[in-house]
C-alpha positions as CSV (number, residue, x, y, z in Angstrom):
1,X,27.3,15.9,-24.7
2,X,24.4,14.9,-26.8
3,X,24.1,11.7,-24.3
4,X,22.9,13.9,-21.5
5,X,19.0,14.1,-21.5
6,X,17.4,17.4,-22.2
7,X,17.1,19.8,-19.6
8,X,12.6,19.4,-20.0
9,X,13.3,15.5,-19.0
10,X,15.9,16.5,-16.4
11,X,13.7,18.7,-14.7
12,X,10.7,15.9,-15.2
13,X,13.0,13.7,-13.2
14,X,13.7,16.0,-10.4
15,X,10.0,17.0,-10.2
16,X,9.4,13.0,-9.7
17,X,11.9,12.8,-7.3
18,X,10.3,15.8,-5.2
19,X,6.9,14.0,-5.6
20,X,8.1,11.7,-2.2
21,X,8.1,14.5,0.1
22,X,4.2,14.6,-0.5
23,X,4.1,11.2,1.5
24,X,5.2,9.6,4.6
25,X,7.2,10.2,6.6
26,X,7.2,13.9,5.5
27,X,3.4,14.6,4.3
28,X,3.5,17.7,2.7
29,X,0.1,16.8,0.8
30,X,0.4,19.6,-1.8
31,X,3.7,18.4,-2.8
32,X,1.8,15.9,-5.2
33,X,-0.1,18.3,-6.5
34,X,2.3,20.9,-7.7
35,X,4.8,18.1,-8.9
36,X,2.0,16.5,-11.3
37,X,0.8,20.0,-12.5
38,X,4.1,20.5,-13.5
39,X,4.5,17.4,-15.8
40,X,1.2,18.2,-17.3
41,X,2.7,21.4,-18.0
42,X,6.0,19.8,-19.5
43,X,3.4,17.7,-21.4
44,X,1.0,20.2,-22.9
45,X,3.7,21.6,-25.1
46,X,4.4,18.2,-26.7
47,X,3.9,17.7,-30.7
48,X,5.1,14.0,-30.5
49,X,3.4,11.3,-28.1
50,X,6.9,9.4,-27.9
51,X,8.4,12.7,-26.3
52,X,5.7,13.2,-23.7
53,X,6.4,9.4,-22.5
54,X,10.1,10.0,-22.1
55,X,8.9,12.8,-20.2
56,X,6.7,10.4,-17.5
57,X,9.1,8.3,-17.4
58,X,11.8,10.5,-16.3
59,X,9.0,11.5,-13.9
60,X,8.2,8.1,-12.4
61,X,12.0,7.0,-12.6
62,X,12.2,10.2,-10.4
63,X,9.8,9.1,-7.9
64,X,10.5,5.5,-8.0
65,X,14.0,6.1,-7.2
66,X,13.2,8.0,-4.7
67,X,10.7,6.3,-2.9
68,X,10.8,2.8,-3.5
69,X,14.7,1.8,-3.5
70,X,15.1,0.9,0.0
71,X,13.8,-2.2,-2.1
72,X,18.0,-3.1,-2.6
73,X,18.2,-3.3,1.5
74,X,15.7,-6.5,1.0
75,X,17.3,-7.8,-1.4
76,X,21.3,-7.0,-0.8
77,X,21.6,-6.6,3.4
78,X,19.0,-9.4,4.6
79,X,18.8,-11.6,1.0
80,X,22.0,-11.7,0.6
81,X,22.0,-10.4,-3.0
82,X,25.6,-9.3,-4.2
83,X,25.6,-5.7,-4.9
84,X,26.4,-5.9,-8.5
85,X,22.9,-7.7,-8.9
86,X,21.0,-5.7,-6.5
87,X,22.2,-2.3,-8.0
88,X,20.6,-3.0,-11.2
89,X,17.8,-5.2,-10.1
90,X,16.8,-2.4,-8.3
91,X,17.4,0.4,-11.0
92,X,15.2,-2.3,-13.1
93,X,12.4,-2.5,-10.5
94,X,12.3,1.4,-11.1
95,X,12.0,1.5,-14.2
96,X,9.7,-0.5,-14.8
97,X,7.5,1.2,-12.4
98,X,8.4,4.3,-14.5
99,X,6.5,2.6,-17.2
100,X,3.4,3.7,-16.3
101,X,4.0,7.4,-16.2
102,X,5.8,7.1,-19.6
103,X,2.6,5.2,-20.9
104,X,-0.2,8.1,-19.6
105,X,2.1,10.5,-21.3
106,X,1.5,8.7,-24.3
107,X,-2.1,8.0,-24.3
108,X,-2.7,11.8,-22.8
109,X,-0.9,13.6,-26.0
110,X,-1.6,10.6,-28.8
111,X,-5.5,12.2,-29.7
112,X,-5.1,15.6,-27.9
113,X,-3.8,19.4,-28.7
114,X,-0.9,20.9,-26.8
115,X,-1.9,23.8,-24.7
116,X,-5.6,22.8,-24.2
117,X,-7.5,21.5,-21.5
118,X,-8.4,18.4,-22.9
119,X,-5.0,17.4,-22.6
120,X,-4.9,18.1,-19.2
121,X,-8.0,16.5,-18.7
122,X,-6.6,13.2,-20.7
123,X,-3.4,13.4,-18.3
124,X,-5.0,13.6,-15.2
125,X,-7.4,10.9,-15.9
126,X,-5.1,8.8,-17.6
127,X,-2.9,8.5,-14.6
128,X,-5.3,7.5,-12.7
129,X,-6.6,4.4,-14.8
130,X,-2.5,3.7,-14.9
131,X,-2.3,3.6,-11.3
132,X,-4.9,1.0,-11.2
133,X,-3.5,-1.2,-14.0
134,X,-0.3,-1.0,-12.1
135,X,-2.3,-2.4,-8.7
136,X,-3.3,-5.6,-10.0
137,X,-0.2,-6.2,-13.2
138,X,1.9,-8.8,-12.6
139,X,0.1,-9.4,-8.9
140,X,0.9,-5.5,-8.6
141,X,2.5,-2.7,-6.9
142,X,0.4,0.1,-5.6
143,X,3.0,1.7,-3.3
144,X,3.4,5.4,-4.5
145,X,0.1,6.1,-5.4
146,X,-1.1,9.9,-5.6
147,X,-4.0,9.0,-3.0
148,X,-1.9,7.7,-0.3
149,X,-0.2,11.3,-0.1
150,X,-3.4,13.1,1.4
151,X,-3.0,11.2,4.2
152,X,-3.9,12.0,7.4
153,X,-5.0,15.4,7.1
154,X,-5.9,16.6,3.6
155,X,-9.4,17.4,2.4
156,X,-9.0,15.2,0.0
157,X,-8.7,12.2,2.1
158,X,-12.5,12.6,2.5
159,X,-12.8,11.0,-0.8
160,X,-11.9,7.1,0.2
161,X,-14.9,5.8,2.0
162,X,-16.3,6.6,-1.4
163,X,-14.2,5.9,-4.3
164,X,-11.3,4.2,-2.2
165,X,-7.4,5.3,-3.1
166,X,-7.4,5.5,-6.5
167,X,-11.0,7.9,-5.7
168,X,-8.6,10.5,-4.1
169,X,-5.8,10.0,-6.9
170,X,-8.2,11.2,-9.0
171,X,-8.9,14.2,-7.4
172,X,-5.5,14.8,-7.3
173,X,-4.6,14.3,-10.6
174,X,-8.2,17.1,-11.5
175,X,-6.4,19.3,-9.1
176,X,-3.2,18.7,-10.5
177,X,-4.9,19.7,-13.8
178,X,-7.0,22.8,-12.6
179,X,-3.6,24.5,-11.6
180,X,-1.7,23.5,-14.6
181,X,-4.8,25.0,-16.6
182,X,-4.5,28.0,-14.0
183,X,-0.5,28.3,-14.6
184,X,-1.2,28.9,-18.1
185,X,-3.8,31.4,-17.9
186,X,-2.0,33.3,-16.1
187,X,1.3,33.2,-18.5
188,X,-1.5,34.2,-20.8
189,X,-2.8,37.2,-19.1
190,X,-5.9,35.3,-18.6
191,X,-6.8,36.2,-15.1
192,X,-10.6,35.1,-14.9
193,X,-9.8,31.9,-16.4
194,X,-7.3,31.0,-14.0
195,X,-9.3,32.2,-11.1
196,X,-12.1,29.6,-12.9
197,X,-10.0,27.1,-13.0
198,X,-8.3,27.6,-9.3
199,X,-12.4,27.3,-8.3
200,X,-12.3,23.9,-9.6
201,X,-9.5,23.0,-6.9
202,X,-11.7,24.9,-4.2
203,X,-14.6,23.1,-5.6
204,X,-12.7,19.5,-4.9
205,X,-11.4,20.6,-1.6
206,X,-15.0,21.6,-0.6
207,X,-16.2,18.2,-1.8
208,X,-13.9,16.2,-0.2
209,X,-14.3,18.0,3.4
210,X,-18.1,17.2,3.0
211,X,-17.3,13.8,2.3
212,X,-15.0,13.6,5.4
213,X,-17.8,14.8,7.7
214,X,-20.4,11.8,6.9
215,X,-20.3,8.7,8.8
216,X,-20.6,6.0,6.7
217,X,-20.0,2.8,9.4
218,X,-21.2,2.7,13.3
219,X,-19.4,1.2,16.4
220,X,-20.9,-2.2,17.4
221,X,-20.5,-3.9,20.5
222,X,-18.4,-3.3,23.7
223,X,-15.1,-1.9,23.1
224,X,-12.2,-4.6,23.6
225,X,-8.9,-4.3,24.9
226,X,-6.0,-4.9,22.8
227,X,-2.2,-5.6,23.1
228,X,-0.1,-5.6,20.0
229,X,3.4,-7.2,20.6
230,X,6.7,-5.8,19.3
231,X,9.3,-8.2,19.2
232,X,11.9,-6.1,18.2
233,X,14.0,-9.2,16.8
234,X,16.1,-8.0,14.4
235,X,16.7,-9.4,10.8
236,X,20.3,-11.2,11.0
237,X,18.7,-13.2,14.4
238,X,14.9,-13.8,13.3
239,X,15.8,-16.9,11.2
240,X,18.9,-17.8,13.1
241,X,18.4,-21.5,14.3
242,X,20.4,-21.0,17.2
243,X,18.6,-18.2,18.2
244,X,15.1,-19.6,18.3
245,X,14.6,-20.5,21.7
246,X,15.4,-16.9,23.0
247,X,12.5,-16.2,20.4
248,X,10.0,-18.5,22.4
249,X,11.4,-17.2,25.6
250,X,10.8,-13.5,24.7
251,X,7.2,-13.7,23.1
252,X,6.3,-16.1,26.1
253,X,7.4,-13.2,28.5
254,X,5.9,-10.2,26.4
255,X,2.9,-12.4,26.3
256,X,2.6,-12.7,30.4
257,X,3.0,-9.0,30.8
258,X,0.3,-8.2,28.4
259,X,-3.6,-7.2,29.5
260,X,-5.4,-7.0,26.2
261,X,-8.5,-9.7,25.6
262,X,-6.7,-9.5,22.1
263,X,-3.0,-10.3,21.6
264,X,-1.5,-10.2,18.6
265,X,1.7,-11.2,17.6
266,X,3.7,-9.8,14.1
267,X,4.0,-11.8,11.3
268,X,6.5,-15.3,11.3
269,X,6.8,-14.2,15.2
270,X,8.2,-17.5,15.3
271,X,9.3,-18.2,12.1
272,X,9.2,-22.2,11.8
273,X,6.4,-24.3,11.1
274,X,3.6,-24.6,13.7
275,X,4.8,-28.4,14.1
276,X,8.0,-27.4,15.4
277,X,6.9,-25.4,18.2
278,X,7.0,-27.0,22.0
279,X,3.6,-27.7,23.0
280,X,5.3,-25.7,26.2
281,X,5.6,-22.6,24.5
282,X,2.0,-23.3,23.1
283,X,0.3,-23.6,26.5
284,X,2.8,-20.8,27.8
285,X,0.8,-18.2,25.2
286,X,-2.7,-19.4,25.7
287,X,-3.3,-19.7,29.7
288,X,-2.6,-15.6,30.2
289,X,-4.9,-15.0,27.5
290,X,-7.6,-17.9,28.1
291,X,-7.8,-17.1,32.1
292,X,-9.3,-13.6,30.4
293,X,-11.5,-15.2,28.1
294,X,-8.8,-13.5,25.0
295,X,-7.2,-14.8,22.4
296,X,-4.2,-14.4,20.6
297,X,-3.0,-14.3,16.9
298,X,0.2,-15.8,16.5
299,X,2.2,-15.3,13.1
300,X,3.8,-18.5,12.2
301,X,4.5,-20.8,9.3
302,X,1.8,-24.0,8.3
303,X,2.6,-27.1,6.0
304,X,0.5,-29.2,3.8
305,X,0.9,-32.6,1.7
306,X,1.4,-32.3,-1.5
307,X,-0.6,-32.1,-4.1
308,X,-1.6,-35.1,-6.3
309,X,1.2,-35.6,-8.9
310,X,3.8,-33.4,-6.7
311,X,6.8,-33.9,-4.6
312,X,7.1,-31.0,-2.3
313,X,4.9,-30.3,0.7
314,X,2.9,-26.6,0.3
315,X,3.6,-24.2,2.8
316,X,1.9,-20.8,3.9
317,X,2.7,-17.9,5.7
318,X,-0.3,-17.7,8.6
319,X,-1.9,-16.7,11.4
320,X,-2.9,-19.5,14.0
321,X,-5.3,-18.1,16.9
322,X,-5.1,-19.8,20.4
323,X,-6.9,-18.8,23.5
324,X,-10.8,-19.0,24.5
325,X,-12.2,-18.9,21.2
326,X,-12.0,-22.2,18.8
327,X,-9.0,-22.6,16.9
328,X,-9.2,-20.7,13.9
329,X,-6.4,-20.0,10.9
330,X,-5.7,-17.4,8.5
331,X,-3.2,-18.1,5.2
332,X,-1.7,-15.2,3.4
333,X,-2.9,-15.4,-0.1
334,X,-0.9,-12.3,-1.8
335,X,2.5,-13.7,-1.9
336,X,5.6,-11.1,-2.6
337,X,6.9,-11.9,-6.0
338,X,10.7,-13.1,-6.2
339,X,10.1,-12.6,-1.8
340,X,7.6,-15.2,-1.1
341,X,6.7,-16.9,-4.4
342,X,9.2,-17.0,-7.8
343,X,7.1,-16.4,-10.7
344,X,8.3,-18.8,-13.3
345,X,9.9,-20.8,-11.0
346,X,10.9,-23.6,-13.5
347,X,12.4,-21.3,-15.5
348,X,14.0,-18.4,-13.5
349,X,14.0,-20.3,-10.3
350,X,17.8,-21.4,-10.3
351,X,19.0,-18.0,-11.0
352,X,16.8,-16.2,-8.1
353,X,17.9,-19.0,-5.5
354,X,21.8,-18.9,-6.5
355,X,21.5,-15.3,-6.3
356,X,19.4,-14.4,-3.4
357,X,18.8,-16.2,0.1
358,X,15.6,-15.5,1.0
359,X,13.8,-18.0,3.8
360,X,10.6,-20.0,2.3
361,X,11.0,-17.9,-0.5
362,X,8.0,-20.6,-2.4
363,X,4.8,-20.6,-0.8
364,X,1.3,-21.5,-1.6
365,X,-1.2,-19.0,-1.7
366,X,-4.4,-19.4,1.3
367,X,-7.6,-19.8,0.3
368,X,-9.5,-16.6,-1.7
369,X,-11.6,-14.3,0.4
370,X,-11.7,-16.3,3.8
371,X,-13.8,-15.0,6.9
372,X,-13.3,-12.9,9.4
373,X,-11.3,-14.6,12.8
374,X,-14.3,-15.1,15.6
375,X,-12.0,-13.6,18.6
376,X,-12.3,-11.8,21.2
377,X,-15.9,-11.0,20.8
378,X,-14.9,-9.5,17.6
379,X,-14.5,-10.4,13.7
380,X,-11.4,-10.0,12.7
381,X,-10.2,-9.8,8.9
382,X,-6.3,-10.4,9.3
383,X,-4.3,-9.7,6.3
384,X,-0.1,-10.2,6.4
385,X,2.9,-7.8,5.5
386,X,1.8,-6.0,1.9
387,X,-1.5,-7.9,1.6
388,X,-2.6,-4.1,3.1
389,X,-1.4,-2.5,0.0
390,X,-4.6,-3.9,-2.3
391,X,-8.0,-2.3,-1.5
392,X,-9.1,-4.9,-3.8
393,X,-8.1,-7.6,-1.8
394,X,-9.0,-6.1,1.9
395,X,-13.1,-5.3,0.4
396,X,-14.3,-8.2,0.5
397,X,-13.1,-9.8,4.1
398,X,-13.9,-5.9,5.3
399,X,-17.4,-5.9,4.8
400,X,-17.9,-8.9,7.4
401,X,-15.5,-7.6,10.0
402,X,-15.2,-5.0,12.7
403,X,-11.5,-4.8,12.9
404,X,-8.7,-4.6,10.8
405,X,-5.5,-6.5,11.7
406,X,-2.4,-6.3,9.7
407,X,0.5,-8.3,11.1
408,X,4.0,-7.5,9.4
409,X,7.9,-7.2,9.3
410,X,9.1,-5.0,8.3
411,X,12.3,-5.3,9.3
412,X,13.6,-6.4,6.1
413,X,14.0,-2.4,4.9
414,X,16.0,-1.6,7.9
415,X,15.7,2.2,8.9
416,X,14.1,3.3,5.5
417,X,11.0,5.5,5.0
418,X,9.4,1.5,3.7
419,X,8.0,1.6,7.3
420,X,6.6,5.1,7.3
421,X,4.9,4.3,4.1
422,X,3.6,1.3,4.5
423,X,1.9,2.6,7.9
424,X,0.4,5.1,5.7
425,X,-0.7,2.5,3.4
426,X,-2.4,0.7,6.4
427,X,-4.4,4.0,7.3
428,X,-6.2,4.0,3.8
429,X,-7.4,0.4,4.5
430,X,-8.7,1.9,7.8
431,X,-9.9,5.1,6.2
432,X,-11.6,3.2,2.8
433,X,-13.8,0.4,4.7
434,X,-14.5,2.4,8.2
435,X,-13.1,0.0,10.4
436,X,-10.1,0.4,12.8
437,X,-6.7,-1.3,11.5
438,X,-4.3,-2.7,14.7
439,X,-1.2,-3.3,13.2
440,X,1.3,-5.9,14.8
441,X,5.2,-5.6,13.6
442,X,8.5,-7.1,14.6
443,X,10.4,-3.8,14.7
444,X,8.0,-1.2,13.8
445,X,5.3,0.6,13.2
446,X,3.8,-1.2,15.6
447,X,0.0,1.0,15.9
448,X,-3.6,1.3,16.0
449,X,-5.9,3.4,13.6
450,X,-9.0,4.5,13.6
451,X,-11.5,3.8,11.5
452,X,-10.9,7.2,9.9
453,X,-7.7,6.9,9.2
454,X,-6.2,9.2,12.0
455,X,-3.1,7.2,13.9
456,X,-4.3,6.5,17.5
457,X,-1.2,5.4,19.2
458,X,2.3,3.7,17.9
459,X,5.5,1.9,19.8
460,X,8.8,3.6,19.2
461,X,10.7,1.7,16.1
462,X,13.0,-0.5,17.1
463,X,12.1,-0.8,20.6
464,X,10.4,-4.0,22.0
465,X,7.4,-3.5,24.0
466,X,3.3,-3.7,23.6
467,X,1.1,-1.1,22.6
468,X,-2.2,-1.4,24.7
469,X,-5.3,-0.1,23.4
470,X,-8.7,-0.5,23.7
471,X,-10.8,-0.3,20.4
472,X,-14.3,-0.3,19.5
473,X,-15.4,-2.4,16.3
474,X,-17.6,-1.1,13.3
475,X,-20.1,-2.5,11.0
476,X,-21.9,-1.4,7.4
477,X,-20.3,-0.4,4.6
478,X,-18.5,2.4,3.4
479,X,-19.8,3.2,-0.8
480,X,-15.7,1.6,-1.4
481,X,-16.2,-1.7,0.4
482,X,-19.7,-2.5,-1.4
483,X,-18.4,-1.2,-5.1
484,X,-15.1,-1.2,-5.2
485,X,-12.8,0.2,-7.4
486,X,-14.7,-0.2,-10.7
487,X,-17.0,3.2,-10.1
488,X,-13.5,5.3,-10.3
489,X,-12.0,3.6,-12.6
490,X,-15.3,3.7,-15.1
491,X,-15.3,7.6,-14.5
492,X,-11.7,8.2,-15.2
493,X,-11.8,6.0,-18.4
494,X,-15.3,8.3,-19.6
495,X,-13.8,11.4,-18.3
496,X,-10.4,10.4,-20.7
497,X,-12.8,9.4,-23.6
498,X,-15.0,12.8,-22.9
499,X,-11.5,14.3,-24.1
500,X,-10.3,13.1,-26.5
501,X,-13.9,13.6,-28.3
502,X,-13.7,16.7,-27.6
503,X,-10.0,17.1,-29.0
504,X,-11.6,15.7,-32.3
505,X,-14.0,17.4,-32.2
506,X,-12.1,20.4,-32.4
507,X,-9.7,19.5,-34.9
508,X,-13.2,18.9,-37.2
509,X,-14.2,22.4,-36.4
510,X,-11.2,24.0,-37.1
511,X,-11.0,22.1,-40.4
């Protein structure tokens, strides 16, 4: 039996796996913190660094698992990836994700003392560089990270406007840390200490509720009536030649029913190129919405010549606006690895396309930081399907804007909890830059947020319909949208080196 793994990494895995419930759809916003206290525990008896990263990685294959699989439904029901593939592609997917856990158990116990709170310290900032490293490696993957859980409701949501998601994962992870710190003290028949270090928790709380109260952007201008059209056209049919006219047909219709000075329709509504549409179906979306002085955002496809030297046209995932206002057009520039672009094409390419049947699975990549969409009387920074997940990325286009706009499908994860996070996902955008986010999707979440994250309205999922709002734009800039992530990840990296000084530090006294 020495093949099983020890009971410590068992339980590491299982306290990863329980980690989910602390986000959406079930938001029990402590979760996180217990979960994490208990691997800092599991890691603060530790002599060997190797150890305490089997340990994180347990942990994050644990929470990976759990929360990100419904990755295999992309890539075995709708990509058409035989299950013997897709099984272990998405075990790998997992575990590399689990990498990151594994390495801030490493780099938390490497220079530090078991049972001390400079390990504890090390962890909690440790994770939170990690979970910035693993936004932006490899074009990324932030899904899963500690700050998303404390939303809507926790105190320590209040921390975005100012240090954006990775702002609240750190106060998460010091939380985290103050009751693993408190645990101990306890087993120690060390009451004051652990009440001291429970204060640090109250001490975050109370910070972060102050931080919710201040208002760090204004409304500006009259408020503007919105209508945000679910299609509801499942997977199998959206790319279906034969089924593309009833496509035209049905967002025509939805379109002509609709009252807001601001349509907008979810992402590849018509998924062909914007050539191949009927100048009918064209005129058919733009008179409702022009006789209103509105305009509407249609999700579509748009081609390009090739570059000098190449052979193949470049294509783009976009948004094309029609209506009152000029022309304008928006081109998603964070493609979906092995989804939307193959990285190393001309080598890996042949095995991903003979294994996998993903439509225009090799776009091109719009043009960096465009501006805001001058509709409707409002500026308008659109960003498409997981383009939502990078702070980073939203920043910059936010600070010019008053709305948010996220168009999306996803569809392609079926009746997995990949909706229910990615809608929280969406609400930190809203929450971090202080504008409202109107989200447009093919079967769901179709809903609008407001500017402090809180979920104004939503359309049943799986239902075709449009959500009619009416939303007031925002302007100035929240501490997150003018400095970005560098402040948070600069403190966590000093609060990590402030540790591990003082863990040598000790080790010279005590020699």
């Amino acid at each position: 039996m020495k093949w099983l793994p020890s009971l410590r990494t068992q339980f590491a895995f299982l306290a990863g796996a329980s980690t989910i419930f602390g986000f959406a759809p079930f938001g029990a916003a402590l979760v996180p913190i217990v979960t994490v206290a208990l691997l800092l525990l599991l890691w603060q008896s530790e002599t060997r660094p190797g150890a305490a990263a089997r340990l994180g990685f347990a942990f994050g294959f644990g929470l990976f698992g759990a929360g990100v699989s419904w990755v295999y439904i992309a890539l075995n029901t709708f990509g058409g990836m035989p299950l013997p593939v897709a099984v272990p592609f998405t075990a790998l997917f997992c575990a590399y994700l689990a990498l990151f856990p594994a390495a801030t158990g490493w780099v938390s116990t490497r220079w530090t003392a078991p049972h001390s709170w400079r390990r504890t310290l090390a962890g909690a900032t440790a994770w939170t560089a990690m979970e910035w490293v693993r936004s932006w490696l490899f074009s990324g993957f932030g899904w899963l990270s500690l700050g998303y859980s404390q939303l809507p409701s926790s105190p320590l949501a209040g921390y975005a406007p100012l240090g954006g998601v990775f702002g609240i994962t750190l106060a998460v992870a010091l939380a985290a840390a103050a009751l693993a710190l408190a645990i101990d003290a306890f087993a120690a028949a060390a009451a004051r200490r652990a009440i001291a270090w429970l204060g640090v928790i109250v001490a975050l709380t109370a910070a972060g509720t102050a931080l919710g109260l201040l208002a760090w952007t204004s409304p500006v201008g009259a408020p503007v009536t919105v209508s945000l059209v679910q299609g509801n056209v499942t997977q199998d049919l959206k790319f279906d030649p034969e089924f593309r006219p009833r496509t035209f047909d049905l967002y025509t219709e939805l379109v002509a029913s609709s009252r807001g000075r601001l349509v907008v329709l979810p992402e590849s509504a018509f998924p062909v190129f914007a050539g191949e549409i009927p100048d009918a179906v064209l005129l058919g979306l733009m008179r409702p919405v022009s006789a209103r002085d509105g305009d509407i955002m249609v999700g579509l496809f748009t081609l390009d010549a090739p570059l000098p030297g190449e052979d193949e046209p470049r294509y783009y995932n976009s948004v094309v606006t029609l209506g009152a206002s000029e022309t304008q057009l928006y081109r998603k520039q964070h493609l979906v690895p092995f989804g939307e672009t193959i990285p190393l094409e001309p080598v890996v390419g042949w095995i991903m396309h003979s294994v996998l049947s993903i439509p225009l699975a090799s776009q091109s990549s719009g043009d960096p930081e465009p501006p805001p969409l001058a509709i409707a009387g409002q500026k308008v920074a659109v960003n498409i399907c997981y383009e939502d997940a990078f702070g980073a990325d939203i920043r910059p286009e936010a600070a010019a804007a008053t709305l948010l706009v996220n168009v999306t499908n996803d569809a392609w994860y079926g009746r997995s909890i990949a909706a229910e996070q990615h809608e929280q996902i969406a609400a930190m955008r809203a929450l971090e830059t202080g504008r409202p986010m109107l989200r447009a999707t093919n079967t769901g979440i179709t809903s609008a947020i407001a500017h402090d994250g809180r979920e104004i309205a939503r359309l049943p999922w799986f239902t075709r319909g449009i959500l009619e709002v009416e939303i007031t734009g925002r302007q100035g800039m929240t501490p997150y949208v003018r400095f970005g992530d560098a402040p948070v990840v600069a403190l966590a990296a000093l609060l990590w080196v402030l540790a591990v000084l003082a863990a040598w530090r000790g080790r010279l006294d005590r020699g």
